[in-house]
C-alpha positions as CSV (number, residue, x, y, z in Angstrom):
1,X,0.2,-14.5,7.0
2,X,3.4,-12.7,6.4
3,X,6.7,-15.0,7.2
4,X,10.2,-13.7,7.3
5,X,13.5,-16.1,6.9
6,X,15.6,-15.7,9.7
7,X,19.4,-16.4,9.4
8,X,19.4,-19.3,12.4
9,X,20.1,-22.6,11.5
10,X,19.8,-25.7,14.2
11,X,21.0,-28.7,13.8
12,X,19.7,-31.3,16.5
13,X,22.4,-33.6,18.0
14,X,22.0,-36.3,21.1
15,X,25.5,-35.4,22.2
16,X,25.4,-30.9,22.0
17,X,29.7,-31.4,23.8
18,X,31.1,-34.0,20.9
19,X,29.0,-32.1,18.2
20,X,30.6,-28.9,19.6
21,X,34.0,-30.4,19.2
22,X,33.7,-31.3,15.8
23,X,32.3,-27.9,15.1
24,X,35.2,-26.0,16.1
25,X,38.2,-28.1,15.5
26,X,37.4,-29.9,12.2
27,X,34.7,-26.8,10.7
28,X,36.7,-24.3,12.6
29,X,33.5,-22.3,14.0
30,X,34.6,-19.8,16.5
31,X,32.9,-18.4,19.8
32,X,30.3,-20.7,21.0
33,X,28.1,-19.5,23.3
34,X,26.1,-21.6,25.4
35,X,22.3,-20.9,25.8
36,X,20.3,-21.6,29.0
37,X,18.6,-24.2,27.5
38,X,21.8,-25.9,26.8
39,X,22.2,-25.4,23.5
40,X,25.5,-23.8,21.8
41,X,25.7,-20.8,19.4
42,X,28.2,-20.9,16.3
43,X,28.2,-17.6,15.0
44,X,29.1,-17.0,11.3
45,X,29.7,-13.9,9.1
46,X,26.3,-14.6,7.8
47,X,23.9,-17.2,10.3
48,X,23.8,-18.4,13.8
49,X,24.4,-22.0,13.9
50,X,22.7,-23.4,17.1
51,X,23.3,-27.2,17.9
52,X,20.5,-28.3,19.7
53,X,19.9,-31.2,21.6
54,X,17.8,-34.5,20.9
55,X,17.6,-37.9,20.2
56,X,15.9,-37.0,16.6
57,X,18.4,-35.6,13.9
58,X,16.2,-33.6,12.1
59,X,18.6,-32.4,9.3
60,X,19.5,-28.7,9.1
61,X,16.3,-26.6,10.7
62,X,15.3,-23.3,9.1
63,X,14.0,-21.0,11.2
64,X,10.9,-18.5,9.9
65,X,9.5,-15.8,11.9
66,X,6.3,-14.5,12.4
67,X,4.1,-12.0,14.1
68,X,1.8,-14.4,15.4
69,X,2.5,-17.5,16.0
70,X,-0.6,-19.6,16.7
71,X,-2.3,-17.9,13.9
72,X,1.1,-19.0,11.6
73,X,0.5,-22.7,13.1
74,X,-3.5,-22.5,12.1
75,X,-1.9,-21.4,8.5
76,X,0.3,-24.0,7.6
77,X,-1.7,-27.2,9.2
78,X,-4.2,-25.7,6.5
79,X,-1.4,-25.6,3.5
80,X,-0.4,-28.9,4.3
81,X,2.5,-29.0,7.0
82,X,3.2,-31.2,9.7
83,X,3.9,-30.3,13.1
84,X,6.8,-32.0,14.4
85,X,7.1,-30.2,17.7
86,X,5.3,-26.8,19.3
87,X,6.6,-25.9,22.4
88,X,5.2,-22.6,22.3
89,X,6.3,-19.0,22.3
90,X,10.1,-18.7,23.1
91,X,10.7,-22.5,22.3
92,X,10.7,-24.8,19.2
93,X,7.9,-25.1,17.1
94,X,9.1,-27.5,14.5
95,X,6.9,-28.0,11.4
96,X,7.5,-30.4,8.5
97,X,6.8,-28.9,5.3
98,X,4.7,-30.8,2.3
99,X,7.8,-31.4,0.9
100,X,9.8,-33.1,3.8
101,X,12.0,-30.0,4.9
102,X,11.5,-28.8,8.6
103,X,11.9,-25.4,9.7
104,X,11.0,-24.1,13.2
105,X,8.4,-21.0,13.6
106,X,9.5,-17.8,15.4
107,X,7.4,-15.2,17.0
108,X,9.2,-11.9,16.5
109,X,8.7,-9.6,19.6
């Protein structure tokens, strides 16, 4: 299974509007953009920054992407991760790492 770190970042908030407002006036990030799904966009010189919402905070999420995503799931259930949350194609697919870190699995088109 080949995995490829992509440069999104979520962080999971219960309140996406206040989080937003902190994000731009106290960090400064510039042009959110607001997903269907309600989630907001920060985008940096380097990363997306997506503030996602939930009742859960998560930490920082890494994203990885893959070509095949249940086949990626199947692979690390077997090297000992977690799954936190799979939505599916197109949606979060949270796993927890053996080490406590949680990044969400992407299927690259």
């Amino acid at each position: 299974m080949k995995y490829k770190m992509s440069r999104n970042i979520g962080f999971q908030v219960e309140d996406v509007e206040k989080a937003q407002h902190f994000y731009q006036t106290v960090l400064g990030l510039q042009q959110p953009e607001t997903t269907e799904v309600k989630e907001v966009e920060f985008k940096t010189e380097h990363n997306s920054i997506f503030l996602i919402p939930g009742k859960e905070n998560l930490g920082p999420v890494m994203e990885v992407y893959v070509n095949d995503l249940e086949e990626a799931k199947q692979h690390l259930i077997e090297n000992g991760c977690e799954i936190v949350r799979w939505e599916g194609k197109g949606r979060d697919c949270y796993v927890r790492d053996p080490f406590g870190m949680i990044f969400n699995v992407w299927e690259e088109k």
